[in-house]
Structure formats: C-alpha cells, structure tokens
ROMARGU-788689 format. One line per field, with one value per residue (C-alpha): x, y, z; residue in one letter. Coordinates in Angstrom, 3 decimals. Example, Ala and Ser with C-alpha at 12.3 -4.5 7.8 and 13.67 -1.06 7.14 Angstrom:
BEGIN
X: c(12.300; 13.670) $
Y: c(-4.500; -1.060) $
Z: c(7.800; 7.140) $
type: c(A; S) $
END
This chain:
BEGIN
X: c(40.411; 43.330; 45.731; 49.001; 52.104; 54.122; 56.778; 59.869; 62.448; 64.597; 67.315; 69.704; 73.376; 76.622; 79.859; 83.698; 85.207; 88.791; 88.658; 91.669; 92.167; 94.444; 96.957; 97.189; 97.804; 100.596; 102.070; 101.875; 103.310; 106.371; 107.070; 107.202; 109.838; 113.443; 115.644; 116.453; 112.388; 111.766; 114.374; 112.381; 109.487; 110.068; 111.698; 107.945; 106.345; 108.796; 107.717; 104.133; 103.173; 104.037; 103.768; 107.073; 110.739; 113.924; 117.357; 117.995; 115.652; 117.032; 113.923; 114.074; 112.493; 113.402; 111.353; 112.974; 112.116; 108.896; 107.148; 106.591; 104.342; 101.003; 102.263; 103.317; 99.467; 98.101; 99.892; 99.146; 95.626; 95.437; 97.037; 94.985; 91.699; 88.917; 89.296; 93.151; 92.593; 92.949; 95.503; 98.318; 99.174; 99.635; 103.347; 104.366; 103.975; 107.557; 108.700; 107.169; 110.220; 113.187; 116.772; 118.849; 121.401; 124.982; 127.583; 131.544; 132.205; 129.130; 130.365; 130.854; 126.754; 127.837; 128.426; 124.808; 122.586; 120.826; 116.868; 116.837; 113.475; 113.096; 111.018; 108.715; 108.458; 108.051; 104.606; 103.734; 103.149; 101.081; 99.351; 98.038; 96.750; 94.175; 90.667; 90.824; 89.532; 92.519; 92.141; 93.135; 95.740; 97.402; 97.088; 99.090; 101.721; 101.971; 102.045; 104.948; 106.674; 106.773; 108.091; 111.633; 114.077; 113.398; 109.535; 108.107; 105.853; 106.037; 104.901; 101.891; 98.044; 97.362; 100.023; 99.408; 95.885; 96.488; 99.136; 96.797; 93.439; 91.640; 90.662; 92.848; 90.309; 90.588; 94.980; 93.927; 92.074; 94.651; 97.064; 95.592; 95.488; 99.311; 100.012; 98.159; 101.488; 103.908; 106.751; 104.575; 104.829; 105.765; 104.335; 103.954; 104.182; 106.218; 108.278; 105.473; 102.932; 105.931; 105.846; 102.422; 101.694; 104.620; 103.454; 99.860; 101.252; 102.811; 99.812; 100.897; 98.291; 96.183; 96.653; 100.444; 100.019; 97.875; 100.418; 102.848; 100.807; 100.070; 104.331; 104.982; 101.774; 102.436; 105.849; 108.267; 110.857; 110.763; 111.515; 114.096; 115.883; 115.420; 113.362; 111.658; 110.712; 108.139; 106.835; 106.070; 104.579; 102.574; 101.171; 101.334; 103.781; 106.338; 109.484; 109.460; 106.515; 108.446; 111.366; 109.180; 108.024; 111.102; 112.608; 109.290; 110.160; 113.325; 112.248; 110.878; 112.586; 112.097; 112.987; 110.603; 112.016; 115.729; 115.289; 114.780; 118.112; 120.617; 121.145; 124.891; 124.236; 121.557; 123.032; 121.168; 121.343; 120.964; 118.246; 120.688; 123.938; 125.713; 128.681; 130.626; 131.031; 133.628; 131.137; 128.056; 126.837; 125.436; 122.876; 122.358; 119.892; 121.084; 119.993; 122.353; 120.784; 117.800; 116.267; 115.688; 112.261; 110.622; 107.126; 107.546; 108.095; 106.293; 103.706; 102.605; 102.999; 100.733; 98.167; 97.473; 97.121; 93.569; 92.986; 92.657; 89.183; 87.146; 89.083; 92.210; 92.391; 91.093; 93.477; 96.624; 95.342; 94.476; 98.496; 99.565; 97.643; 99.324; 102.941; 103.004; 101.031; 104.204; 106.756; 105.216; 105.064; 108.741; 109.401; 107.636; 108.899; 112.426; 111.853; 110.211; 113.131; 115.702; 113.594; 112.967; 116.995; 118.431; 115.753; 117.245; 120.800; 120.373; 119.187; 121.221; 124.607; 126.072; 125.652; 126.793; 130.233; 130.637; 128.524; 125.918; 126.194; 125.409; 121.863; 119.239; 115.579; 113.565; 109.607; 108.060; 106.146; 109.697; 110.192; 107.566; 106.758; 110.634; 109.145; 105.709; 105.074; 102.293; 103.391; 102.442; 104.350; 107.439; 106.566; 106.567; 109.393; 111.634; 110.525; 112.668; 115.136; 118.757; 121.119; 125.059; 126.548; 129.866; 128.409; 127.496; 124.894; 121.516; 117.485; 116.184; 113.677; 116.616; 117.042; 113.671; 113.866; 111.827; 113.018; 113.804; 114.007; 117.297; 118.628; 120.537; 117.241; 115.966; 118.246; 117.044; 116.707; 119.035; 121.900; 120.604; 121.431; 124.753; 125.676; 123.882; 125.786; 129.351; 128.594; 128.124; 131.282; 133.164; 131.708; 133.728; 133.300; 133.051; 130.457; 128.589; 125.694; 122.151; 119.231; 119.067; 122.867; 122.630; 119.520; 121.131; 124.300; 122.137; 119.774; 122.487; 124.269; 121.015; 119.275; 115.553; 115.015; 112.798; 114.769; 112.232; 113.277; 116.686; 115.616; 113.606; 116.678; 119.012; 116.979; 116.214; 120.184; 120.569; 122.499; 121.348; 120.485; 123.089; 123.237; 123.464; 126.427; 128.410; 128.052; 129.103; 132.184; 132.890; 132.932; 135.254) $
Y: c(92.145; 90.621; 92.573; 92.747; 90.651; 93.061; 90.469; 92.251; 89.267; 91.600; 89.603; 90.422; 89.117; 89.556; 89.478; 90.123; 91.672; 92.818; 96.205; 96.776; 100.677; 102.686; 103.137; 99.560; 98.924; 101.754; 99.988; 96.346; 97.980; 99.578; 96.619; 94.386; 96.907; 96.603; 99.329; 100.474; 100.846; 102.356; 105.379; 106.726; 105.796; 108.040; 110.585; 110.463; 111.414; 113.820; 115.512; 115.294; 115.756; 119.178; 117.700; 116.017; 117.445; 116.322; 117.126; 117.662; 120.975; 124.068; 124.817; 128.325; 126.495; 123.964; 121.595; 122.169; 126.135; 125.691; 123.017; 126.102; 124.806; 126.113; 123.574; 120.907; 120.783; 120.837; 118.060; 116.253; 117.078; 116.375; 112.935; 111.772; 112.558; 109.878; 109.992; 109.331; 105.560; 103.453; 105.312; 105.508; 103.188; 104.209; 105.004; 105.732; 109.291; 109.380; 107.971; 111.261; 110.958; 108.793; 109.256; 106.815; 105.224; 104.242; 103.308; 104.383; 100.568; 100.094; 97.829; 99.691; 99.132; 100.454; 97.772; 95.955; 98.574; 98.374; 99.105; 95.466; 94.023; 90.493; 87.787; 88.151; 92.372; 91.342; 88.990; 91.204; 94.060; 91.586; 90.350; 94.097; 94.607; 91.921; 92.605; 90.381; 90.711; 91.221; 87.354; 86.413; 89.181; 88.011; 84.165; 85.489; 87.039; 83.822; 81.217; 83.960; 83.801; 80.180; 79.937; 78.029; 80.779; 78.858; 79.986; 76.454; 75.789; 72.693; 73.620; 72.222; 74.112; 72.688; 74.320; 77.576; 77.511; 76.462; 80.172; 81.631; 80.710; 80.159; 76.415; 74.695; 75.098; 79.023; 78.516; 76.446; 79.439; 82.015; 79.882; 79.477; 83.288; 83.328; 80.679; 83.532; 85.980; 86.832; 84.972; 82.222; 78.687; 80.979; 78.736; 75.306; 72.452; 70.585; 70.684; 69.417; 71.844; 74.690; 73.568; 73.511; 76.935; 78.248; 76.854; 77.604; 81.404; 80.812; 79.892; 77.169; 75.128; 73.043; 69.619; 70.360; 71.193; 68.427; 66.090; 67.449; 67.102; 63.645; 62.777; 64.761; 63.178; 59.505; 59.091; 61.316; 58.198; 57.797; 61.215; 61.854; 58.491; 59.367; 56.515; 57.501; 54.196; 53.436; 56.868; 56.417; 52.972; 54.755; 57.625; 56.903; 60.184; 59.636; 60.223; 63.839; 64.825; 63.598; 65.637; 68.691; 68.497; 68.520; 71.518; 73.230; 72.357; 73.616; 77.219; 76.745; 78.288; 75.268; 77.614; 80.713; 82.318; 82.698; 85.692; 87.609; 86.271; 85.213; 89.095; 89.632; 93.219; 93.426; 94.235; 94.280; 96.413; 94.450; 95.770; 93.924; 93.102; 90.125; 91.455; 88.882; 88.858; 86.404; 83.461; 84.643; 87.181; 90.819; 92.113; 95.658; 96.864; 99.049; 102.574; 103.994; 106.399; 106.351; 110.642; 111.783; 112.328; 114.263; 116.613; 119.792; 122.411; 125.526; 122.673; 122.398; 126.129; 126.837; 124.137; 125.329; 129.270; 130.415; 131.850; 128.409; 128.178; 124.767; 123.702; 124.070; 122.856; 119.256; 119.505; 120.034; 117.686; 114.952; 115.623; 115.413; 111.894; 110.363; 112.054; 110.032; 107.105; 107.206; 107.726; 104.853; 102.232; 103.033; 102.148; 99.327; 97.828; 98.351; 96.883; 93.713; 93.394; 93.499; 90.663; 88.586; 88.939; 88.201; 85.445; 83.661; 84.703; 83.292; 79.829; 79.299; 80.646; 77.516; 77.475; 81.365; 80.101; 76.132; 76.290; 74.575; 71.026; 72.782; 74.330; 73.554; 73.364; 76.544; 76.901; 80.299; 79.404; 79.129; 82.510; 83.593; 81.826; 83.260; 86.890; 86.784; 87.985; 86.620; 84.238; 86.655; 89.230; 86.940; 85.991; 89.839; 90.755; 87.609; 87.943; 90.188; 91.356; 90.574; 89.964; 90.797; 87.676; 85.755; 83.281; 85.805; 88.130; 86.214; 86.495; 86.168; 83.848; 81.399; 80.121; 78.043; 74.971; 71.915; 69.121; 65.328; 62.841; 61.255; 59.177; 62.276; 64.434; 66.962; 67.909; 70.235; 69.300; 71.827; 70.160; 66.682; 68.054; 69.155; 65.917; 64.196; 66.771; 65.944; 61.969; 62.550; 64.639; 61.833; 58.721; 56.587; 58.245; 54.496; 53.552; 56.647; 56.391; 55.420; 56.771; 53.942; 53.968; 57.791; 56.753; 52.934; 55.680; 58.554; 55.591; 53.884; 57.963; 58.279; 59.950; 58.293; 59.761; 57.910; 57.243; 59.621; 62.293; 61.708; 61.754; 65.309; 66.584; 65.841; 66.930; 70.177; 70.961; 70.328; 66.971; 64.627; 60.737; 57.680; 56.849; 60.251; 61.103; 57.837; 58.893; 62.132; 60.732; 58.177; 61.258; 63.379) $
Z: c(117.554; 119.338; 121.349; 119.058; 120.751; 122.318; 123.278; 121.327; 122.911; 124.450; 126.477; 128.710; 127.721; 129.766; 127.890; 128.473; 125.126; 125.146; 123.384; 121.056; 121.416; 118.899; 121.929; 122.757; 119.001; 119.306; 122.266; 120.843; 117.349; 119.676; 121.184; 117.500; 116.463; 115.711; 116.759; 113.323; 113.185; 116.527; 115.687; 112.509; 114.410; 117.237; 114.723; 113.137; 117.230; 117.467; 114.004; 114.497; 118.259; 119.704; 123.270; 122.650; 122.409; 122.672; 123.487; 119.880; 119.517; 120.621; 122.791; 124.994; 127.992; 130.168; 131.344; 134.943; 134.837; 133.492; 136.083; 138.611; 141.683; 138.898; 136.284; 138.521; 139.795; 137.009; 135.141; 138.374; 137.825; 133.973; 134.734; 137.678; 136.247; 136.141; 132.172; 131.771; 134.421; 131.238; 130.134; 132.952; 135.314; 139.138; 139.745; 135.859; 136.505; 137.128; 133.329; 131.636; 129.497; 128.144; 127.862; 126.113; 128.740; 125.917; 127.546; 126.478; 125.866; 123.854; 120.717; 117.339; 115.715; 112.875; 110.767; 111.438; 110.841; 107.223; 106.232; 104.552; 104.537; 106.560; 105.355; 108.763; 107.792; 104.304; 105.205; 108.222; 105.324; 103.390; 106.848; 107.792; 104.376; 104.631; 106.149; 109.580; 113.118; 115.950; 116.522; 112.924; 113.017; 116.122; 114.653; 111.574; 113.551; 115.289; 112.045; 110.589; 113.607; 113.196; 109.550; 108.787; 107.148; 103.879; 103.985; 105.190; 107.758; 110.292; 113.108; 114.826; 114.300; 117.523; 119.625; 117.768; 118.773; 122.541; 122.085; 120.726; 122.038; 119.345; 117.459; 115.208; 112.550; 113.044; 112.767; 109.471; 108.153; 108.419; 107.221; 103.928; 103.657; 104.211; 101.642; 99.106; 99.829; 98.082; 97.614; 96.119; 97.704; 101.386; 104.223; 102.558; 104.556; 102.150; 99.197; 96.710; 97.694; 97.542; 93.962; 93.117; 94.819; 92.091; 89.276; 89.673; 89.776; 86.787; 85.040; 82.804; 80.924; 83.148; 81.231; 82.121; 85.541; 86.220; 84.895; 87.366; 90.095; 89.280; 89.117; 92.341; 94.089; 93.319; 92.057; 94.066; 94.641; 91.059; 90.505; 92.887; 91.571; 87.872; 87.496; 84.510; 83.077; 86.110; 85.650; 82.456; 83.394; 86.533; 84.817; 80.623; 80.490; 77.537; 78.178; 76.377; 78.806; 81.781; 80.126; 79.973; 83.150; 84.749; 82.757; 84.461; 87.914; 87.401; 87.514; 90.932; 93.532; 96.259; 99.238; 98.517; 102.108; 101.675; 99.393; 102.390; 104.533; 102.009; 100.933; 101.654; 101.582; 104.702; 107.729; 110.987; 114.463; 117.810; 120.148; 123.058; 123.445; 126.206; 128.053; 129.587; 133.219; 135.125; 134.676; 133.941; 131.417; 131.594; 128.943; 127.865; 125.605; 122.520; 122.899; 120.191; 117.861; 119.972; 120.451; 124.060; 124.551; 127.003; 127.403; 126.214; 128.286; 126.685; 125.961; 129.301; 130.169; 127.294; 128.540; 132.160; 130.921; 131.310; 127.713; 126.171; 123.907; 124.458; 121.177; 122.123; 124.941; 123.894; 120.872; 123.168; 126.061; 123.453; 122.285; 125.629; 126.287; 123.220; 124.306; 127.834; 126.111; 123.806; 126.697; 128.804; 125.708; 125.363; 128.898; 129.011; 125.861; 126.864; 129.970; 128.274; 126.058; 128.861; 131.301; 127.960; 126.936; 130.351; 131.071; 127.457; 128.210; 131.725; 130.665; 127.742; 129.224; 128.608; 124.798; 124.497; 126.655; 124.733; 121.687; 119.774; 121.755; 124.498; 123.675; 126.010; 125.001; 125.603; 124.839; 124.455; 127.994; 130.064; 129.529; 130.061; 133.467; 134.199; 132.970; 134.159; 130.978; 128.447; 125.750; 123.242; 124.799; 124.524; 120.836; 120.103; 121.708; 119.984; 116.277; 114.616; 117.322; 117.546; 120.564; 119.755; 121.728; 121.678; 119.513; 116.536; 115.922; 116.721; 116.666; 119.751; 118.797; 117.539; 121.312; 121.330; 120.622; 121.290; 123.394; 123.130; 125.830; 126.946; 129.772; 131.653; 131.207; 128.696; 125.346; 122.784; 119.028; 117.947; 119.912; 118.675; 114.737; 115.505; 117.082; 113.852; 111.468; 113.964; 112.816; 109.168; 109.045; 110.606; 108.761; 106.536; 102.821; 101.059; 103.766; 104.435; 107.619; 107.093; 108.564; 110.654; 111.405; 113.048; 114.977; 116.514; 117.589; 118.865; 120.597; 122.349; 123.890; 125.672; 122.889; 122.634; 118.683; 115.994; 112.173; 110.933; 113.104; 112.277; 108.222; 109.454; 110.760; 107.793; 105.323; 107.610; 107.379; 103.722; 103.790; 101.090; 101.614; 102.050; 98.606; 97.522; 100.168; 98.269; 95.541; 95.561; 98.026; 95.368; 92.347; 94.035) $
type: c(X; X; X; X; X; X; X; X; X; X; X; X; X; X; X; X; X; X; X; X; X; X; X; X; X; X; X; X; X; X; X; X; X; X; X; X; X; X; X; X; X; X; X; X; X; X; X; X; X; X; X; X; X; X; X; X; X; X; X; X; X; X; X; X; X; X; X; X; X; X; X; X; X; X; X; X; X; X; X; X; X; X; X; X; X; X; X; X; X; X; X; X; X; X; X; X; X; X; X; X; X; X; X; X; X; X; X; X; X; X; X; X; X; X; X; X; X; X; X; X; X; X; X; X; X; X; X; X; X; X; X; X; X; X; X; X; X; X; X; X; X; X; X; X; X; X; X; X; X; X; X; X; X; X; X; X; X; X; X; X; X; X; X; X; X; X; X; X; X; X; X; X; X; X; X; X; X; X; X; X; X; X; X; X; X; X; X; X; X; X; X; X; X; X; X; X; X; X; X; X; X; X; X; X; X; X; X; X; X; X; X; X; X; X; X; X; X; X; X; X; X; X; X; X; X; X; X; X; X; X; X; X; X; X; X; X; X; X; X; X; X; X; X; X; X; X; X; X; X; X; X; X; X; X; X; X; X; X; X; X; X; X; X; X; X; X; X; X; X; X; X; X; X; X; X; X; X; X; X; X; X; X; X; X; X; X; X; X; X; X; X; X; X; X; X; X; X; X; X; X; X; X; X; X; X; X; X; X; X; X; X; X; X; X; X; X; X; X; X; X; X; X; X; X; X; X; X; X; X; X; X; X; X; X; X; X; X; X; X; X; X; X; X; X; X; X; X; X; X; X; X; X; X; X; X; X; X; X; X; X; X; X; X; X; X; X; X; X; X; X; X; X; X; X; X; X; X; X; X; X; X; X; X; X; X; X; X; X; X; X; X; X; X; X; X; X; X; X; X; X; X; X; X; X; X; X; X; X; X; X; X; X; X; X; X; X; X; X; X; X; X; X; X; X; X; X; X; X; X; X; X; X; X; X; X; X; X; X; X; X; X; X; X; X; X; X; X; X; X; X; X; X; X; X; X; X; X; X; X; X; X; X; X; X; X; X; X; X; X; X; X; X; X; X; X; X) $
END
C-alpha cells in the first residue's frame, strides 16, 4: 500500500494590503464634508459619545479642575499605550479638543447656507449604496468628481487610472455602474448616448427605439439641419416616423446634471473665505456655527476611578478612542483645507484680482506637490467645498484646469474660452466667425489650439454653430 501524499502545497506568500479601518473611513468621510455637513455631523458625536462635551452643555466640571496630577497620568497612560500606536500620532496629544477660531469681521454666512442636495451628494448617495471594494469606491468618487455641471463625462479613463492606481479597464467598469444612477443619461460621454440612456428608462417600444438609435447614430447632421428628406432616404423612415421620433426626443432632458445647480433656491456656506491683503490675499477657514469640542471632564474622572468592572471600562475607553480619533480628524481636516485653499489662492491670485483672462492652469498634482499632500487628499478636499472670494462664491475644485501651449508659456483652457467667447461677442453679426476663423485668430496671439478644440469649447459654453449664430443675428 502506498504511503498517502502528504504534500498539502502550503506556500508562503508576502503581501502589503492597506487596511481600510472604520476610523480611517470616519476621517476620510470628515474630510469630504461641507461645513453645513460637518455641523450636524459633529452635533450627531456630541449626542452619541459621552467622552465628548462642549461649551454648549452646562457641565459641573471643568476640564481644567478635573485633570489633577491622577488624571493627567493616566490619560497619558491610556494614550501612549502599545494599543492606541495606530491610532494617535506622536505630538497630537496636545489637539485633545477644538475650538472654533470666528473672527469679528467674519462676512455675514447667512445668506449661503441651505441643505440643498448637489449633483456630486446626490450620486455619492447612489455610489455608497452599491456593493464595491474601497478601490471601486474611491474610483467612483473620482469619475463624480470629474463630471461637467450638466452630468457629462469627458474626462480621460487613463488619467483617472494613473490618480487612482488602478487600470483603465477597472475606471471603465465603474463607470458603467454610474451611468445606471439616477438622473438617467448622468455621466454620458456625449449627447446621443445621454439620449439613449433616457429613453431606454422610458421604456418605449423597441422597434421605436431602435429607429432612434439608427437616426441619432448615422444621421445626426441631418437631424440637426432638418434634413429630413436624406433621412428618409438613409434609413426608409417616412416622414411621420421621423416626425414621431422627434416629438420623443423632445422629452429628453439633454443636460441630466443641471437639476442639481440651476435651483435658485439652494444656497451654499463656504468652508473658506479670501481676505484681501495690500497685494496678496489671506484665507481663513469658516468656523461659524461650528460646536466646541473637547473630552469630557467627569468622563475622564470616571475612567481612572478604581471601581470600574472589566465592562466598563472597555465601553468608556473604546468612547474615549473614538472622542480623540474625532478631535484629531477635525484637526487634520481643517488643516488640509487651509494648505489646499491658500496653495489655490496663492497660484491663482491673479485671476481672483483681474478675472477670468487671467486663470492659470492648475492640475490636481500642483497642489499637491505645493501641499505635500496626496492627490486624493486634494480631490477630497476640492469636491464640494466653496471659497467666498472677490470673484463670487466658488468650488474649490473650479480652479483646475488643463493647459494649452502658447508662445509666452503655459495658458489654461478656461482663459482660452473666455478669449473665444470675447471674439464671438465682438464679430460682425452679418458675418459671424467660423470654427476655423476663431482658431486662424487664437493661432496667430500665440495660442497653438486645434479647430476641434475650438468647436469643443463652443459647444461646451452653449454657443451654437456659424450658421446658426446668422441666422439668429439675421431674425432679430
């Protein structure tokens, strides 16, 4: 009888996996917060974790009478023990609460503050409900980030997956999840598939939808001219179908996102505000309505008294862990908000002072070189946060903007549609500017721009084509 194999292939496998704990996802969450958020949010700690008080309790001890030389140690003790390392970092001991810093010449919030929902909040909802690994969920972040304020996508895959380390098939993925959330047709990369993704929600017959598809797939000049004799030539659809079809697309809604930011009614609070300063600019975060937070006193006293059972005491040192994980996440997302602010403030001071023609280009990765902060960190702290400047009330994230090449150095694309919108304001009404016009007159200023960059831009700003421009002219 053979000896049975008693090989059981055990291996031996070294790996490096980043471990997502709840209080990292607390601190990340923190960070991704508006003010308006952050206040009910710490309202909610305050509520719920009896190692936290603030000002705003009538508490019968202070923290200052009850840290006697007993407590002092063993807070010390509690907080450098081998078990709290990946929770505090050396030297944070001192931040063991936060006090919001307003300032007597603060400007008047009042008027921005609303609970309106964004279109980012709105998909972010949708995003968490949705069974994916921390890599898809930070990809998803990343693609909603990236979304036009009319709910399109044109950014690159490939530049989201060198952000977010990942492969551009793995950005493809998530993407397609997106495009399932509501609004329908929200992150289509073009006006026809915004279409398609409506009408497929609204379920209309398939031999009519596949009609449509066929118009919008192969005859989209046709369409756009009202050429309806070469559709009907192209595709065999009478002119009653074609008819039809059109009173269908005419219930889309071909910009799914501005739902979210065309609500007259939503008002917004700035997490930062730019004070100016001779010739250079100051930036102060917005601390207004913000509760001071602090351990509590009768907390601690309770927790170093000897007639604690085994329960209790990991019940009220478990609340204390989360109370200066809390404290600490504040700090340092307040912290990241100020560097990231005065990093954008500092290298766009020239557009806050002149305007628009003056915007430089800014990437993600130029603040965060400036910062020494991750990419993703800067991504976090941009999306949904406001800065109160001179120029208006403005997302953070609005600053980026990629660059084009010119022959006095770097401009940014935002400055090159403002000088293309400044040229089509000017042109002669009988003899409006072609494509090809703008792009000779940016070419020969020192602006090296292709005419289908120029056509991206116009259409990007809402300004119909040549022909379209004289004819309204010649109506009016």
């Amino acid at each position: 009888m053979s000896e049975p194999n008693l090989n059981l292939g055990l291996k031996n496998q070294l790996s490096t996996t980043l471990l997502i704990t709840p209080q990292m996802k607390q601190s990340l969450s923190l960070l991704q917060m508006p003010i308006t958020e952050l206040a009910v949010e710490l309202s909610n700690y305050l509520e719920t974790n009896p190692a936290l008080e603030s000002d705003d309790f009538d508490m019968d001890i202070e923290l200052e009478d009850a840290q006697d030389e007993h407590i002092e140690e063993t807070l010390l003790e509690t907080l450098t023990s081998p078990e709290w390392d990946n929770y505090i970092e050396d030297g944070n001991s001192n931040e063991l609460a936060f006090t919001p810093q307003p300032s007597d010449d603060d400007p008047d919030f009042e008027d921005y503050v609303s609970a309106g929902v964004t279109l980012s909040e709105h998909l972010l909802q949708q995003l968490k409900a949705e069974s994916l690994t921390d890599k898809q969920f930070e990809i998803g972040e990343m693609i909603i980030g990236c979304l036009s304020e009319t709910g399109y996508f044109q950014d690159n895959p490939a530049e989201i997956a060198e952000l977010c380390s990942c492969t551009e098939k793995e950005v493809l993925e998530v993407l397609c999840i997106i495009k399932t959330f509501d609004p329908a047709g929200i992150a289509s990369v073009s006006l026809v598939e915004c279409i398609l993704a409506q009408l497929y929600e609204l379920e209309i017959p398939k031999e009519r939808y596949n009609q449509i598809e066929t118009v919008l797939l192969n005859c989209s000049k046709e369409l756009e001219n009202q050429r309806f004799d070469e559709i009907t030539r192209k595709t065999g659809i009478d002119r009653q179908g074609i008819r039809e079809i059109l009173e269908t697309i005419g219930r889309i809604d071909p910009h799914p996102g501005m739902k979210f930011s065309s609500n007259s009614n939503r008002y917004i609070a700035p997490d930062a505000y730019v004070v100016r300063n001779g010739d250079n600019f100051d930036v102060r975060l917005n601390e207004a309505g913000l509760p001071t937070m602090r351990l509590n006193a009768f907390y601690l006293r309770s927790l170093s008294s000897s007639d604690l059972d085994e329960d209790a005491r990991k019940y009220m040192t478990d609340k204390l862990k989360d109370a200066v994980w809390i404290l600490n996440s504040l700090h340092k997302r307040q912290k990241a908000i100020y560097k990231v602010a005065k990093a954008i403030v500092d290298v766009q001071k020239d557009y806050l002072m002149g305007g628009e023609e003056y915007f430089k280009p800014l990437r993600l990765k130029d603040i965060a070189d400036i910062t020494e902060l991750h990419e993703s960190t800067v991504s976090r702290v941009t999306a949904g946060k406001y800065i109160l400047t001179d120029q208006g009330l403005l997302e953070l994230k609005s600053f980026f903007s990629k660059k084009l090449d010119t022959t006095e150095g770097d401009t940014s694309s935002r400055s090159v549609k403002t000088q293309i919108r400044s040229l089509l304001d000017s042109e002669p009404p009988n003899n409006p500017f072609s494509d090809e016009k703008i792009t000779q007159i940016l070419n020969n200023i020192g602006i090296d721009i292709a005419r289908r960059t120029v056509a991206k831009y116009r259409e990007a700003m809402g300004i119909p084509k040549m022909a379209q421009r004289k004819r309204l002219n010649r109506n009016r």
